[in-house]
C-alpha positions as CSV (number, residue, x, y, z in Angstrom):
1,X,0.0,0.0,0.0
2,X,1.2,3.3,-1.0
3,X,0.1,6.6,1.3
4,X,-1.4,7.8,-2.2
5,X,-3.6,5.2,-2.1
6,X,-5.4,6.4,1.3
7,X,-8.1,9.0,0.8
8,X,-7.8,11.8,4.2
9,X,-10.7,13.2,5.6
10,X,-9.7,15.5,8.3
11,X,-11.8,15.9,11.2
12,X,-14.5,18.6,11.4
13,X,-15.3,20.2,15.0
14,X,-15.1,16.9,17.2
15,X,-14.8,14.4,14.2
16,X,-12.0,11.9,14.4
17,X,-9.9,12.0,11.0
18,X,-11.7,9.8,8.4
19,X,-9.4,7.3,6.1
20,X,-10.7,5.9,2.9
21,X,-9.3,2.9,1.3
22,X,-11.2,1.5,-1.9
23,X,-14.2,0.7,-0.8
24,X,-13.3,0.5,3.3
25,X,-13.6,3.7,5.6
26,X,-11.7,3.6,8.7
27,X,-13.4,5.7,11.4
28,X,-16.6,7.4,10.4
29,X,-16.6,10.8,13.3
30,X,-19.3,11.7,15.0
31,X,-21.8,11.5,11.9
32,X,-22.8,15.4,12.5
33,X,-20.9,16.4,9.7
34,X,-22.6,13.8,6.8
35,X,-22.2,16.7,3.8
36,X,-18.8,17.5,4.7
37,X,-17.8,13.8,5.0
38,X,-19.4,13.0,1.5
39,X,-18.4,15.7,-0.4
40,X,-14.7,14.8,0.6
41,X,-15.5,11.3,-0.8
42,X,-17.0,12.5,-3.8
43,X,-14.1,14.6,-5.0
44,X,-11.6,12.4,-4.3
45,X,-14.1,10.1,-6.7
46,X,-15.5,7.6,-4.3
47,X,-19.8,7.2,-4.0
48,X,-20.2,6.8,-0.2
49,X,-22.8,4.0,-1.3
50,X,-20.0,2.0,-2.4
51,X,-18.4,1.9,0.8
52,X,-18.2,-2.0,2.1
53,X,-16.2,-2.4,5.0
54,X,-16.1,0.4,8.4
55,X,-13.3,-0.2,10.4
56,X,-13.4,1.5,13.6
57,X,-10.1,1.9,15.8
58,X,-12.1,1.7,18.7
59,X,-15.8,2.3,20.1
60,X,-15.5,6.3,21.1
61,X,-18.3,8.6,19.6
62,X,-16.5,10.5,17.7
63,X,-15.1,7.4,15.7
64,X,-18.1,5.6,15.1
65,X,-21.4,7.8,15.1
66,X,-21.4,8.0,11.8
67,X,-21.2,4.6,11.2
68,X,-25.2,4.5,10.3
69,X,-24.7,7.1,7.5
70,X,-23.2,3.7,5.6
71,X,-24.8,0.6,4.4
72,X,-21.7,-1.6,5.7
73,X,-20.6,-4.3,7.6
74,X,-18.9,-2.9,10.2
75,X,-15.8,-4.8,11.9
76,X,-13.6,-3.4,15.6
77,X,-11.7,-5.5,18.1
78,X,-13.9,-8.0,20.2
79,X,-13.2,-6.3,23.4
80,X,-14.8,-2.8,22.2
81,X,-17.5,-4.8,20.0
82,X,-19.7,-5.3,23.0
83,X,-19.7,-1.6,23.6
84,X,-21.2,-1.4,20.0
85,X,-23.9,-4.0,20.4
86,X,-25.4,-2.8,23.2
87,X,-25.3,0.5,22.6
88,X,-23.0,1.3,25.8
89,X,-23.1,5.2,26.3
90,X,-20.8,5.2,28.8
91,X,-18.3,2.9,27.0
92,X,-19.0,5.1,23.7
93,X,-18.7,7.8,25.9
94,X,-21.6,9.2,23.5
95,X,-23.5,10.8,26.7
96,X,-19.9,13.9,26.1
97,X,-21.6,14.5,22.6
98,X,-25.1,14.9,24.0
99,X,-26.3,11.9,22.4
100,X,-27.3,8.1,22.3
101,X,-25.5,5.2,20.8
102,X,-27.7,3.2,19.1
103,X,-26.9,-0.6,19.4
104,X,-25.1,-1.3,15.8
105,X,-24.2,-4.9,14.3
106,X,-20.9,-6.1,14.5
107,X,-19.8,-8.0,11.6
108,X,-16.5,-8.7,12.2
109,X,-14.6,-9.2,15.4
110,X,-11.1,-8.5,15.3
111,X,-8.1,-9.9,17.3
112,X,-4.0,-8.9,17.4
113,X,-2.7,-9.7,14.3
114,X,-5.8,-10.2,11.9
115,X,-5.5,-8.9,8.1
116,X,-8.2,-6.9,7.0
117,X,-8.2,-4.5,3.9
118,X,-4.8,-5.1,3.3
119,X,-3.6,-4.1,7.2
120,X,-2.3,-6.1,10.1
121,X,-4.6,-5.4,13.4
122,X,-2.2,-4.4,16.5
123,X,-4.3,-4.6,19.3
124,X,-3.3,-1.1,21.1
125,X,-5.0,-1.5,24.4
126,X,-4.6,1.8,27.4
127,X,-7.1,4.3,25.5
128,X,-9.9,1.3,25.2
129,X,-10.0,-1.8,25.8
130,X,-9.8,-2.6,22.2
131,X,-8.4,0.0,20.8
132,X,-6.2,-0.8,17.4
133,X,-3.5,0.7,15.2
134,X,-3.7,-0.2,11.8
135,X,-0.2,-0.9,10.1
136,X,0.9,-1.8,6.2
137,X,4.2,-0.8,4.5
138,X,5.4,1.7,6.9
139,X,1.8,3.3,7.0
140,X,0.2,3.5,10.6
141,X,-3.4,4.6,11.4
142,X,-3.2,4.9,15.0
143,X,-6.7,5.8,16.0
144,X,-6.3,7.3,19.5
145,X,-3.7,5.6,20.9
146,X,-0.7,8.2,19.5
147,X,-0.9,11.7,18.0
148,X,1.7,13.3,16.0
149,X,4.2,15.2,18.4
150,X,4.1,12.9,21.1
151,X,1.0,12.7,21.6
152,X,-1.4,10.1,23.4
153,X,-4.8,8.9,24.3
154,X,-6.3,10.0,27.3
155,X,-6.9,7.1,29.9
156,X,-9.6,8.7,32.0
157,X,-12.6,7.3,30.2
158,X,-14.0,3.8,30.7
159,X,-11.5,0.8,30.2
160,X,-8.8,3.7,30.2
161,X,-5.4,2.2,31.4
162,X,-2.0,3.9,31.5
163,X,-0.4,1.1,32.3
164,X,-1.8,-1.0,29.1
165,X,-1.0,2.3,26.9
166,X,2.8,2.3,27.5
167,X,2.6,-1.3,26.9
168,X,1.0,-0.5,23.5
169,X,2.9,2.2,22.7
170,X,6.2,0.2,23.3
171,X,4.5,-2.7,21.3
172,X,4.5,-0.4,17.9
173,X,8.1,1.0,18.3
174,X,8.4,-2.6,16.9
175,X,7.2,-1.5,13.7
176,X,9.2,0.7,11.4
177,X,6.9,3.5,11.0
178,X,7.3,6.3,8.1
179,X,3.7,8.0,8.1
180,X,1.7,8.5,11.3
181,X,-2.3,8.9,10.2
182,X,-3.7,9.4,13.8
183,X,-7.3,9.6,15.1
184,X,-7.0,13.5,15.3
185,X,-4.9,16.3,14.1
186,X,-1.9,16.2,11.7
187,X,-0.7,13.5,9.6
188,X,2.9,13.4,9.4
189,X,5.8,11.2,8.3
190,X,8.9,10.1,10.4
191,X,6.4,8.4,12.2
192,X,8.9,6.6,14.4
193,X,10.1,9.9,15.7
194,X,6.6,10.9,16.9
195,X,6.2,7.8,18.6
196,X,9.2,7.5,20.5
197,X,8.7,10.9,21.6
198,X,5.0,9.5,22.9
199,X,6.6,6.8,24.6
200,X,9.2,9.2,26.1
201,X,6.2,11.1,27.7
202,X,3.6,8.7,29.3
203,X,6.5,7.4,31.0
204,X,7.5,10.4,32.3
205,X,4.2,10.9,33.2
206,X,3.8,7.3,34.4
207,X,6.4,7.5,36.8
208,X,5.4,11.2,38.1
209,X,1.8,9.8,39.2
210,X,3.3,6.5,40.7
């Protein structure tokens, strides 16, 4: 996969970035922003009614609201699925948006090193319970687990763990990483710089609130 291959959406008001693959979206925001989102699509030449595939990076609102403006199958990690099913509104922490989460099918449970639209799963736990990064030829979508800069998820909501998110973020300075496409803000290359520097800083962090 090449990084021109990878349409990018970026985030309106409390949207997450939006990445579009063929006919897979990855993230969908909070769905509040539906004629922004498609007219994105549209010039870059993709119908929103031939999108297949949602992958979500994990069950926050602002990643999968819009997942009902698509008629797709819609696949995330097992342990945030449930979250999705039963339309958890603390776990989708939906209830900070000012709205419900409607229970939504899961098609497709994923697990640490599945292969899905021509990515490898890593199973990124700390931010949620089954939080992913998304990895394929130096290309990481890292959802909310690491921002450019040295940024990182928060672990104050529901199934938050520090602990579990410097064990994640050490887990993907495995990978040699040359873009970053995180769940919010800038898109940037050198990726393994930003990540080091993100693993540099919860530890700090870490070791202050010990």
């Amino acid at each position: 996969m090449d990084i021109e291959d990878i349409i990018i959406i970026p985030g309106k008001d409390y949207d997450s970035n939006i990445y579009v693959i063929d006919n897979t979206i990855i993230d969908t925001g909070t769905g509040h922003n539906k004629n922004y989102v498609f007219s994105k699509m549209k010039k870059a030449g993709v119908d929103p009614e031939d999108i297949k595939l949602i992958i979500n990076t994990h069950c926050h609102y602002d990643h999968i609201g819009g997942n009902s403006l698509f008629s797709a199958k819609i696949a995330i990690h097992k342990k945030d699925s449930e979250a999705l099913e039963k339309g958890d509104k603390m776990a989708t922490v939906s209830y900070l948006f000012g709205e419900k989460c409607h229970p939504m099918k899961v098609h497709k449970k994923l697990k640490d090193g599945n292969k899905i639209a021509g990515f490898k799963v890593i199973h990124t736990p700390g931010h949620t319970p089954g939080s992913i990064c998304l990895f394929s030829d130096g290309i990481l979508i890292s959802g909310d687990t690491i921002f450019a800069n040295g940024g990182f998820g928060s672990c104050d909501y529901p199934g938050g763990n520090m602990e579990d998110l410097i064990n994640s973020i050490k887990k993907i300075k495995s990978y040699d990483v040359e873009y970053l496409l995180p769940g919010h803000g800038e898109i940037v290359n050198n990726g393994n710089f930003h990540i080091n520097l993100a693993f540099n800083k919860i530890k700090k962090l870490y070791n202050f609130l010990k």
